[in-house]
N, C-alpha and C positions, 0 to 999 in steps of 0.2 A: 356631197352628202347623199347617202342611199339609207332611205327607209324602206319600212313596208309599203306605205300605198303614194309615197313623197320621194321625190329627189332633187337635186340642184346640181348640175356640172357647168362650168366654166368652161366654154369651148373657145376663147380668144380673149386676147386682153391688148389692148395699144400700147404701143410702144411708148407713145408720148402724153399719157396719162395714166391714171389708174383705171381708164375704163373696162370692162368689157361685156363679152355677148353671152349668153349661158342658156341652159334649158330648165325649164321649174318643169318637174310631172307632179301632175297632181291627177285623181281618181274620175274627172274629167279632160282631159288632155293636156297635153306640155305646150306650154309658155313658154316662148321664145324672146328671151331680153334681150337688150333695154325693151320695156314694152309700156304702154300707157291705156289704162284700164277706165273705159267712161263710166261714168256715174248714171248711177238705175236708185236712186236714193229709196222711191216707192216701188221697185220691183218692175221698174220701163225709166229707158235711158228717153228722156225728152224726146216726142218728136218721130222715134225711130223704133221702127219694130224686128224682133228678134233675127230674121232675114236680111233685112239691110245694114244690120248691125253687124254681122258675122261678114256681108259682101265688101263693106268700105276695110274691113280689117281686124274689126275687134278680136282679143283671143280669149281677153276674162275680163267679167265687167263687176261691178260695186252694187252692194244695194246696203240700207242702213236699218240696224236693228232699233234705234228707237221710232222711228215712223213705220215701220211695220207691223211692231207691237202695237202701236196704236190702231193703224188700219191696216191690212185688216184681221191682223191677229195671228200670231205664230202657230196655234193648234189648227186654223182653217190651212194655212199655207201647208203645215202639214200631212194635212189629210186631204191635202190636191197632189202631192209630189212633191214639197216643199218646194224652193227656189227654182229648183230647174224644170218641175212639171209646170211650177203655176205661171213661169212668165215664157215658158216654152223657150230656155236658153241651152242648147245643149254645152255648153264651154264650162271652163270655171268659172266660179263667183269666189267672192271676198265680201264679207259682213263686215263692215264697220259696227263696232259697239256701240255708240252711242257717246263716245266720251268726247268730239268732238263736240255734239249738244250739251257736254257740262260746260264749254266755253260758250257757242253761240248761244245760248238760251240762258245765257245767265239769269236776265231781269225774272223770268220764272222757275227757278230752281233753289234750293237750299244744297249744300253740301255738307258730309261729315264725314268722319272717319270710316265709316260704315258702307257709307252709297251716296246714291243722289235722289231729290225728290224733288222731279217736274211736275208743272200744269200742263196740260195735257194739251197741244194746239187743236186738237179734234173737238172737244167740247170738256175742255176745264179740269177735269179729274184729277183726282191727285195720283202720278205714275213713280213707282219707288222702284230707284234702280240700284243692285247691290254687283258687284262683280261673280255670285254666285248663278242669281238671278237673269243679269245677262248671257253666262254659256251654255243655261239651259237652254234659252230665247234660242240663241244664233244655234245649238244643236240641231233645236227643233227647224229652225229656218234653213239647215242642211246644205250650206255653201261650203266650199272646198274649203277657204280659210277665212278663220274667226279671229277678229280684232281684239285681243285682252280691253276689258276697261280700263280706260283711265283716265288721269286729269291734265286735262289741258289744261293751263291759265292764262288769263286774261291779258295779263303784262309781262311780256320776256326779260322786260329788262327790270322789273321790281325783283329784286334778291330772294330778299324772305319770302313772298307768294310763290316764286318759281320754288325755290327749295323745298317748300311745305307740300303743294303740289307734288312734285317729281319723288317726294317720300312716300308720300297716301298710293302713288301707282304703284311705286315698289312695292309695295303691302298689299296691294289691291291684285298686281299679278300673279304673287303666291297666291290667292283665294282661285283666280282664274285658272291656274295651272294643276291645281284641286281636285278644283270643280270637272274640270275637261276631265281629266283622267277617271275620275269617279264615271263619266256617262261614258265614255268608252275612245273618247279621242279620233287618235290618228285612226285607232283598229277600226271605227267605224266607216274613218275615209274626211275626218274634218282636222285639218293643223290650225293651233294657234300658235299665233305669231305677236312676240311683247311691242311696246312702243315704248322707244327711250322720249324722256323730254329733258329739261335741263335749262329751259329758254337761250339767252343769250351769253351764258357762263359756260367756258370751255371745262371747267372745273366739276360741274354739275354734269353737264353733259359725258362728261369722262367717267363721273362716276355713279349716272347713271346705266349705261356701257355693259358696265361690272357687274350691278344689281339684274336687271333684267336678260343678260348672257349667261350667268349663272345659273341657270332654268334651261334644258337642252331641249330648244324650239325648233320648228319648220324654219321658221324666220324673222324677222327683226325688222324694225321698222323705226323711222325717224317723227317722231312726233313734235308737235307745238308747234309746226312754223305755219305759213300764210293766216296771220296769227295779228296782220298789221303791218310787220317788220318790212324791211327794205330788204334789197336783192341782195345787197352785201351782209346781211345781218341773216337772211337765212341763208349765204354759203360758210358763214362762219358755224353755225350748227354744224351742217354737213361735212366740216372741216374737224368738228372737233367729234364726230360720232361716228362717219362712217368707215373712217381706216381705223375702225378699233371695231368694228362690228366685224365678226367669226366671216373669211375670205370663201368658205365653203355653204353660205348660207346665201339665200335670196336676202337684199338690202331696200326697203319699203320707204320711199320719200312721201308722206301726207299730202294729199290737196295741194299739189304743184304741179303746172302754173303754164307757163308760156315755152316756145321754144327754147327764150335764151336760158330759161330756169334747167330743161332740162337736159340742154347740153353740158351745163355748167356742172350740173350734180354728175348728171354720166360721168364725166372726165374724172368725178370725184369716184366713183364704184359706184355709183347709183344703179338698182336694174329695175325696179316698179314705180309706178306715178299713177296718180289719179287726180283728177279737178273739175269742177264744175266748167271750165273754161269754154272749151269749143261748143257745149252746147248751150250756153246762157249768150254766147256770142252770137251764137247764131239766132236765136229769142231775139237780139235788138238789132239785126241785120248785119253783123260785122262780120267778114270774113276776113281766114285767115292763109296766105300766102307767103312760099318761102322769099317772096320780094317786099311786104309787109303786109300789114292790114288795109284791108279796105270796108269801107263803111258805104253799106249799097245805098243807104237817104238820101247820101250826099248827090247833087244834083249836077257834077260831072261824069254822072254813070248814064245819066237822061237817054243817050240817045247811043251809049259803047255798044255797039256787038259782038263782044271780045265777051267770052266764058269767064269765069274767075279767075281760074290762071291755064295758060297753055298748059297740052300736057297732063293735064288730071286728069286721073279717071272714076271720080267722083262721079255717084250717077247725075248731078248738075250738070258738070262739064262734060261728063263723055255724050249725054244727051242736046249738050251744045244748046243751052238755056243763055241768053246771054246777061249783060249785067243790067244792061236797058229794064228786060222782063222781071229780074229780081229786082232792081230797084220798085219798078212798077208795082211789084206783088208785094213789099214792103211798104210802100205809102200807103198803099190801098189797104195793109192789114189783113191779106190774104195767110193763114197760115200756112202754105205752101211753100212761101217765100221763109217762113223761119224753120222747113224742114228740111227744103232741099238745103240751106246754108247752114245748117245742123249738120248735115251727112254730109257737106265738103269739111268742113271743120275737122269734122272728126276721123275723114280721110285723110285731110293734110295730116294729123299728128300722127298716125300712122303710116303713111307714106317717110315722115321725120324719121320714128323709130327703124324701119323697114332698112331704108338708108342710112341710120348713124351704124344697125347690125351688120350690114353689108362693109363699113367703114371701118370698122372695129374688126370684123373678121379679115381685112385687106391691112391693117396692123396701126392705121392713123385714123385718127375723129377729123382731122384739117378737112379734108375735101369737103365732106359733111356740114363742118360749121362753116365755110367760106360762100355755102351755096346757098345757108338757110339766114345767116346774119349777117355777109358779107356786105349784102346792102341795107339802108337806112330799116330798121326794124320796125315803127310805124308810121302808117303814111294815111291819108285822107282821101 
């Protein structure tokens, strides 16, 4: 794909899956996939600031258009530099719309054919969000790419709610596709990219495929999963959405997940991820190694002198912190302890990507996954 200010090229593909490596340009710099994008929900990835985020490996991070709107307001962020002056990220961004919040925020929201209408977690207000509504927001919030509205729901495997659901997004990304093109789009420098859902129906998912590919986008995205389902229930999505998604476009897997999640989709053409993971991990002390998890509370770390894992060059480990001292700073409720294991976190999953690219450019995912799953995947 070559646009004006977008591209996507395919530079390798494995032999022994449908994986591969490729390059996204966008009006902030090219992304190199598979790549895994940390979450900045409030406009700051937990923990970690704009330099340490870019040192452990980030290359484009997340931030989310309904808590933004709420705090602290799309026309201030605006009239700072939007996204990139106000959190001082020089890379790309990715807006989430908000449609994610029409699933987790159910118990405060209504839904119709129309939008959605939240109470406000800030102080109550009633917030109405329409798919026209939101690409103004994420315009003005001025990230490389804008997430179409849509509806996630609650239950993958309820029929008629999925179906009803995956219809209203259909409907809702013609309004997006609109809208975008009315305020100036790509020409500006922002892609929207649709999300299929479909929940746990191959059927649905196929043709939702059809509906939201039919719209010639930046790129395409798998929506509705980490939604509950199980690891086999969201590769059955992935199975039934991504080898039908356009082979020249970037392929967008939602709020996933763990190592094994993203080897699994890679092998599938997966190239972007995002999750809360490594850094809500590192919040309760857990890190993550390609030998498994370790949980620093746990009181066989009391007295290790062993870094978290050989080998990394996480500013923890390359500063030779050992597990003793994070455990330590974890009882004690020091935040240090949940920042430095923030920034290993989110170096391991980068370090993953770094290594499944090098993998995939050498023509096999094996070496890769034998190094990262080969042994027991979590451990105490």
């Amino acid at each position: 794909m070559q646009r004006e200010r977008f591209s996507f090229e395919v530079v390798a593909t494995a032999g022994d899956s449908r994986g591969r490596a490729g390059l996204f340009g966008t009006p902030h710099g090219v992304v190199r996939t598979p790549a895994f994008m940390p979450v900045g929900t409030r406009a700051t990835v937990k923990g970690v600031d704009a330099r340490t985020l870019a040192q452990v490996g980030s290359q484009m991070v997340l931030a989310n258009t309904y808590h933004l709107h709420l705090r602290p307001g799309e026309e201030l962020i605006a009239e700072l530099g939007g996204l990139h002056g106000f959190m001082r990220w020089s890379g790309p961004i990715l807006t989430d719309s908000g449609g994610y919040q029409v699933f987790s925020l159910s118990d405060i929201r209504s839904i119709d054919d129309d939008g959605a209408t939240f109470r406000s977690v800030v102080d109550g207000a009633q917030v109405r969000f329409t798919p026209e509504r939101v690409i103004e927001i994420e315009a003005k919030l001025g990230a490389d790419v804008a997430m179409a509205f849509d509806h996630c729901p609650s239950n993958p495997d309820a029929r008629e709610e999925v179906e009803a659901a995956t219809e209203r997004t259909h409907r809702w990304l013609e309004r997006c596709v609109r809208r975008h093109r009315e305020l100036g789009g790509e020409t500006r420098g922002q892609a929207l990219f649709g999300i299929v859902q479909g929940g746990a129906f191959e059927d649905l998912r196929a043709r939702s495929v059809e509906a939201v590919c039919a719209h010639d986008l930046v790129g395409y995205a798998i929506g509705g999963v980490s939604v509950g389902e199980s690891h086999e229930q969201m590769l059955r999505a992935v199975d039934a959405a991504a080898p039908r998604l356009p082979a020249d476009r970037p392929r967008y897997l939602m709020g996933v997940g763990t190592p094994r999640d993203f080897l699994d989709a890679i092998e599938r053409g997966v190239d972007l991820f995002d999750c809360v993971t490594p850094t809500r991990h590192g919040r309760t002390h857990q890190a993550f190694t390609r030998h498994g998890t370790l949980n620093l509370r746990n009181a066989v770390h009391a007295r290790d002198a062993r870094p978290l894992e050989e080998g990394c060059d996480c500013p923890s480990c390359s500063h030779g912190y050992s597990r003793a001292y994070l455990r330590h700073l974890a009882k004690s409720g020091e935040m240090l302890g949940a920042q430095l294991l923030t920034q290993h976190n989110l170096r391991a999953f980068h370090r993953l990507m770094e290594e499944t690219r090098a993998a995939l450019l050498a023509g096999s995912l094996a070496p890769v996954r034998e190094r990262w799953l080969g042994a027991t995947e979590q451990r105490t």
